[in-house]
C-alpha positions in Angstrom: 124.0 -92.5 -63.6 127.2 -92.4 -65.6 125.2 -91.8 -68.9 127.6 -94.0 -70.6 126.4 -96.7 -73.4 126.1 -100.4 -72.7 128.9 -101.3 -74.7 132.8 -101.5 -74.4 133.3 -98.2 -74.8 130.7 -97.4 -71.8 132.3 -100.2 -69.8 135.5 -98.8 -69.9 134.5 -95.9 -68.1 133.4 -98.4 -64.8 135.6 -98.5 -61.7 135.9 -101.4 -59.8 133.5 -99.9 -57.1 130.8 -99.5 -59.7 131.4 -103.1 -61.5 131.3 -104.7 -57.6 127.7 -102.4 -57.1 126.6 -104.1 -60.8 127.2 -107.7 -59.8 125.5 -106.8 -56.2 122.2 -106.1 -58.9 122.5 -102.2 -57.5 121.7 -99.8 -60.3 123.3 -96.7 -59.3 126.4 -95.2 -56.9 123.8 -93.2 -55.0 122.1 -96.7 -54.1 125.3 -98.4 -53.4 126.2 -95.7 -51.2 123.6 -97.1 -48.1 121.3 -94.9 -46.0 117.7 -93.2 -46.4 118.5 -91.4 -50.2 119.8 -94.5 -51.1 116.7 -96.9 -50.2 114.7 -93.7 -51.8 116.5 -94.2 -55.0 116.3 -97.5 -55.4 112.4 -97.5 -54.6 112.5 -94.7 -57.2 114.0 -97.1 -59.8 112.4 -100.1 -58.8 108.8 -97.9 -59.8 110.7 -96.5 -63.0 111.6 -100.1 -64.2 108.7 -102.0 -63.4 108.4 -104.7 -66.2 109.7 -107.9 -63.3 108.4 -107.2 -59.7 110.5 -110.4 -58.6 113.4 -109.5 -55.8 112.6 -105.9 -55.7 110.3 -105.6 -52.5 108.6 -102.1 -53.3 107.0 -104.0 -56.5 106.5 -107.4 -55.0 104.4 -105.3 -51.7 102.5 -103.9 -54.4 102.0 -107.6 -56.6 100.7 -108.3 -52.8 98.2 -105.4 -52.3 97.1 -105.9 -55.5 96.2 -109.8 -54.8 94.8 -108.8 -51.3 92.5 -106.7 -52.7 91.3 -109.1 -55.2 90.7 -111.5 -52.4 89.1 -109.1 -50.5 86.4 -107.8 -53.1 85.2 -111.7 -53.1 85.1 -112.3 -49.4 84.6 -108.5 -47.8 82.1 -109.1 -45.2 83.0 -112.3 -43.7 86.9 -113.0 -44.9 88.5 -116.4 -45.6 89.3 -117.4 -41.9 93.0 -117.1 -40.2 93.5 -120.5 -41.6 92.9 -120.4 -45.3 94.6 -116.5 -46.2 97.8 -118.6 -47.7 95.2 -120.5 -49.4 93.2 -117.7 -51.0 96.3 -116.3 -51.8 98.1 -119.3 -54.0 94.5 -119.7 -55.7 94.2 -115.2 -56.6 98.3 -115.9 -57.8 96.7 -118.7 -60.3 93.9 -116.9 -61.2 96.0 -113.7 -62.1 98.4 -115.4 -63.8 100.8 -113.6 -61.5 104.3 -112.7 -62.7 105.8 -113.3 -59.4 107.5 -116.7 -59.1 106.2 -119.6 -56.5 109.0 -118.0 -54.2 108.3 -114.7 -54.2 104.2 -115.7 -53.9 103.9 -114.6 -50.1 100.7 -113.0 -48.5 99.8 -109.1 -48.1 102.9 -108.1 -45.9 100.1 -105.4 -44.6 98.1 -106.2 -41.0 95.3 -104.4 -42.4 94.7 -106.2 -45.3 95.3 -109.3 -43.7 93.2 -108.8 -40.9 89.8 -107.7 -44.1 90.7 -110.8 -45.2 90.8 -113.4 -42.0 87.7 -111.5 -40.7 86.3 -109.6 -43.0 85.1 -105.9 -42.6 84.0 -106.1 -39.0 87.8 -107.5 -37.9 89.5 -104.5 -39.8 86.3 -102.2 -37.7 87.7 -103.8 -34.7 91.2 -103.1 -35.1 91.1 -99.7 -36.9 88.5 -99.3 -33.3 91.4 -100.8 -31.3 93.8 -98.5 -32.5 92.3 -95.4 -32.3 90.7 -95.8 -28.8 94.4 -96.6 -27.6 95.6 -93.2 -29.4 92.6 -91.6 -28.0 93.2 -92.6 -24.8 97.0 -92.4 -24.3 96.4 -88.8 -25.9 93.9 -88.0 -22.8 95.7 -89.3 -20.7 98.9 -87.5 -21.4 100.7 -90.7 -21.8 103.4 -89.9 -25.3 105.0 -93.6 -24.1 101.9 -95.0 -25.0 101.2 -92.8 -28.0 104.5 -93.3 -29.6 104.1 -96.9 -29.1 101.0 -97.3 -31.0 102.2 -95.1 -33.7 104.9 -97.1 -34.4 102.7 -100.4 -34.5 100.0 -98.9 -36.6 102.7 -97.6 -38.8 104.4 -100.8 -38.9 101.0 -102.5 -39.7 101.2 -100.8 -43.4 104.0 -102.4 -44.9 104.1 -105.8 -43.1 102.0 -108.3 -41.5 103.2 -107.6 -38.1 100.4 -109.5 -36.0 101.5 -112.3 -37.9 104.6 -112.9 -36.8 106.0 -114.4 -33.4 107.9 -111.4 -32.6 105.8 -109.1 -33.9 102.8 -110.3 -31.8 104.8 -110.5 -28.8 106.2 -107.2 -29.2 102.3 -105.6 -29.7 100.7 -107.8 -26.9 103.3 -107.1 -24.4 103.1 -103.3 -25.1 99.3 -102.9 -25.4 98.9 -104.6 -22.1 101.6 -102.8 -20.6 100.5 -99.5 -21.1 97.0 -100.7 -21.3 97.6 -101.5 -17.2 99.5 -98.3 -16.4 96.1 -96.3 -17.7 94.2 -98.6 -15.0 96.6 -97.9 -12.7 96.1 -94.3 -13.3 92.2 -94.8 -13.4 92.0 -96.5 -10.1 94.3 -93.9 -8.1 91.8 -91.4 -8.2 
């Protein structure tokens, strides 16, 4: 953002702050600078310099949407199973001559595409279905606790495989019955 030539003479116009930013692989002040315009510019640059998706997260998610859907075009209606999605993904990687490296070679980091492909199109039916009934509901019900709550899980469902973690399964299961029995309790006082 300094405009300045990659040579000496644009390295002589660096401060210390924006050499420490360089070795920290940041590519601009505004980046170094933390909060939400930062994380927006360096998405921004991440999708303007494109060429290596490895370490930059935006591009890797989007290496991994890529390989879902693959996966998912050959096994739509049924899936892979819960136990082989790793699987299926390592073999689309080889197939696709992926440019990620074996590290960075992870699994969708999105519930709903991980879900098409453990169970096919009727398990992404039944969560979509799961979803929306709770929204419907805690909407008719007047419960915004319960609204918010699924919001933020659904929304959290986009851009990592939250039912696929420990916490992440606790945190939905405990909420979802939670606020699944307060609507019951609701139900069955009247």
């Amino acid at each position: 953002d300094l405009n300045a030539r990659k040579d000496s003479v644009g390295f002589q116009k660096l401060n210390k702050g924006d050499i420490s930013l360089i070795e920290k692989g940041i590519a601009s002040r505004e980046e170094g600078e933390g909060g939400l315009w930062a994380r927006w510019n360096g998405v921004k640059f991440q999708l303007q310099n494109n060429i290596d998706p490895n370490g930059h997260s935006m591009l890797q998610r989007i290496e991994y949407w890529k390989t879902a859907w693959k996966i998912i075009q050959k096994n739509y209606l049924i899936g892979v199973g819960t136990g082989d999605v790793q699987q299926a993904f390592d073999w689309q990687y080889a197939q696709d001559n992926s440019r990620l490296l074996p590290e960075y070679r992870l699994r969708a980091h999105n519930t709903y595409l991980t879900s098409w492909i453990s169970f096919g199109i009727f398990g992404l039916v039944i969560l979509i279905w799961m979803i929306l009934s709770f929204i419907t509901s805690s909407l008719k019900n007047t419960s915004p606790l319960a609204f918010v709550f699924m919001l933020v899980a659904a929304s959290t469902f986009i851009l990592e495989d939250t039912l696929e973690t420990q916490m992440g399964a606790s945190f939905f299961a405990f909420f979802y019955g939670l606020f699944c029995s307060e609507e019951r309790k609701t139900k069955d006082s009247f």
